[in-house]
ZANUBA-383136 format. One record per residue (C-alpha): x, y, z negated; chain; residue number from 1. Coordinates in Angstrom, 1 decimal. Example, Ala and Ser with C-alpha at 12.3 -4.5 7.8 and 13.67 -1.06 7.14 Angstrom:
residues 2
((12.3, -4.5, -7.8), A, 1)
((13.7, -1.1, -7.1), A, 2)
END
This chain:
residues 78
((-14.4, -6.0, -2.0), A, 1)
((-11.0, -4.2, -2.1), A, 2)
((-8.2, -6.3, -2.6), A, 3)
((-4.1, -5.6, -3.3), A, 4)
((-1.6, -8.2, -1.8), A, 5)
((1.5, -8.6, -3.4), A, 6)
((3.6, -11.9, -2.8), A, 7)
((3.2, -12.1, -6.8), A, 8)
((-0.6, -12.8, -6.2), A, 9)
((-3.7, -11.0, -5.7), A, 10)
((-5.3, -8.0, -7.8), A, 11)
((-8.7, -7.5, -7.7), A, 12)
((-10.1, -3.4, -7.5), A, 13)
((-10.3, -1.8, -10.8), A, 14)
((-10.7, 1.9, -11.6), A, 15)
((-7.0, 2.4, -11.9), A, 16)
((-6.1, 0.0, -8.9), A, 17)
((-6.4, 2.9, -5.9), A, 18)
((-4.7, 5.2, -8.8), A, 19)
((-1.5, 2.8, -8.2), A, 20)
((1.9, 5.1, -7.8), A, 21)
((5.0, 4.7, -6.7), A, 22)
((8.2, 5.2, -8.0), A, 23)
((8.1, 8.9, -6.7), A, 24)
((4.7, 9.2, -8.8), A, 25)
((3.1, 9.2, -5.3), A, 26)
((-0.5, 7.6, -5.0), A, 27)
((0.2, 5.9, -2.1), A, 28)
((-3.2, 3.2, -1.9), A, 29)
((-4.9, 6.6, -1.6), A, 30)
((-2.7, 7.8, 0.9), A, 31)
((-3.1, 4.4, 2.6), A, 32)
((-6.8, 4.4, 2.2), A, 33)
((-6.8, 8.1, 3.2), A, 34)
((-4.6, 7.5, 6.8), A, 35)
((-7.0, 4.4, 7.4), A, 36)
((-10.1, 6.1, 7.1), A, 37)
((-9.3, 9.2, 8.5), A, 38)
((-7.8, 8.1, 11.8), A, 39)
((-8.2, 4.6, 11.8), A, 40)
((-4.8, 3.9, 11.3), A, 41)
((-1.2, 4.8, 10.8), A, 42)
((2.2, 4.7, 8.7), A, 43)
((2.7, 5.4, 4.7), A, 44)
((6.2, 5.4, 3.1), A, 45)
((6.7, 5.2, 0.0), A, 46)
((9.4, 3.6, -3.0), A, 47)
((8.4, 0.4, -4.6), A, 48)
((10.1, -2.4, -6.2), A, 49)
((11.5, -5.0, -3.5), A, 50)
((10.7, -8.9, -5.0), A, 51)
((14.0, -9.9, -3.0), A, 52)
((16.3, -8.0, -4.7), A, 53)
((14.6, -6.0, -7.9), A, 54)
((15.6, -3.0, -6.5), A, 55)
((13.3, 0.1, -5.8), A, 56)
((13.6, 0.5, -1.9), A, 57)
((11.8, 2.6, 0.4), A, 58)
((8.8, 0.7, 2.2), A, 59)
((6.7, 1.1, 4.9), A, 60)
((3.1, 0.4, 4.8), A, 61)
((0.2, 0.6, 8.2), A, 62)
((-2.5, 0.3, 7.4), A, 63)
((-5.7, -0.3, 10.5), A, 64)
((-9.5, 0.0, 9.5), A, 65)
((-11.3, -3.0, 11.3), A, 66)
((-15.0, -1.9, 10.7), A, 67)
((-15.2, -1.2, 6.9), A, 68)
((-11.7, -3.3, 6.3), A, 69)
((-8.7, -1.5, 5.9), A, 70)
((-5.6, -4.1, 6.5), A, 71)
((-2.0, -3.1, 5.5), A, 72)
((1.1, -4.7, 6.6), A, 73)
((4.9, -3.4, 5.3), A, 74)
((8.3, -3.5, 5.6), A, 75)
((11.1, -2.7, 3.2), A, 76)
((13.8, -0.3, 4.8), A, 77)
((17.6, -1.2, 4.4), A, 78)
END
């Protein structure tokens, strides 16, 4: 099962969650999903919505495929 993280909670996979965008109307869970299965792993920025402070910030996101698991982990940029 594919599943979205977000320290707001957990989204399960629907049709429109790998069709997510960013603020730059980038479809960055593709891109993500792309890097991960193409070369295993890697780096994907993008803009998204930082909980800490409600503002949009760039963010960093590296994804690794473990098998058929793709695992992200990010940072938001200062």
């Amino acid at each position: 099962m594919f599943r979205l993280r977000q320290a707001a909670g957990v989204f399960a996979r629907t049709a429109s969650s790998s069709e997510l965008k960013d603020a730059d109307n980038k479809p960055f869970i593709k891109e993500i999903l792309a890097k991960a299965g193409s070369v295993g792993r890697g780096r994907v920025n993008y803009e998204w919505v930082n909980p800490a402070s409600n503002a949009i910030q760039q963010k960093s996101a590296y994804p690794e495929k473990a098998e058929d698991v793709v695992i992200t982990t990010g940072f938001y940029k200062n």
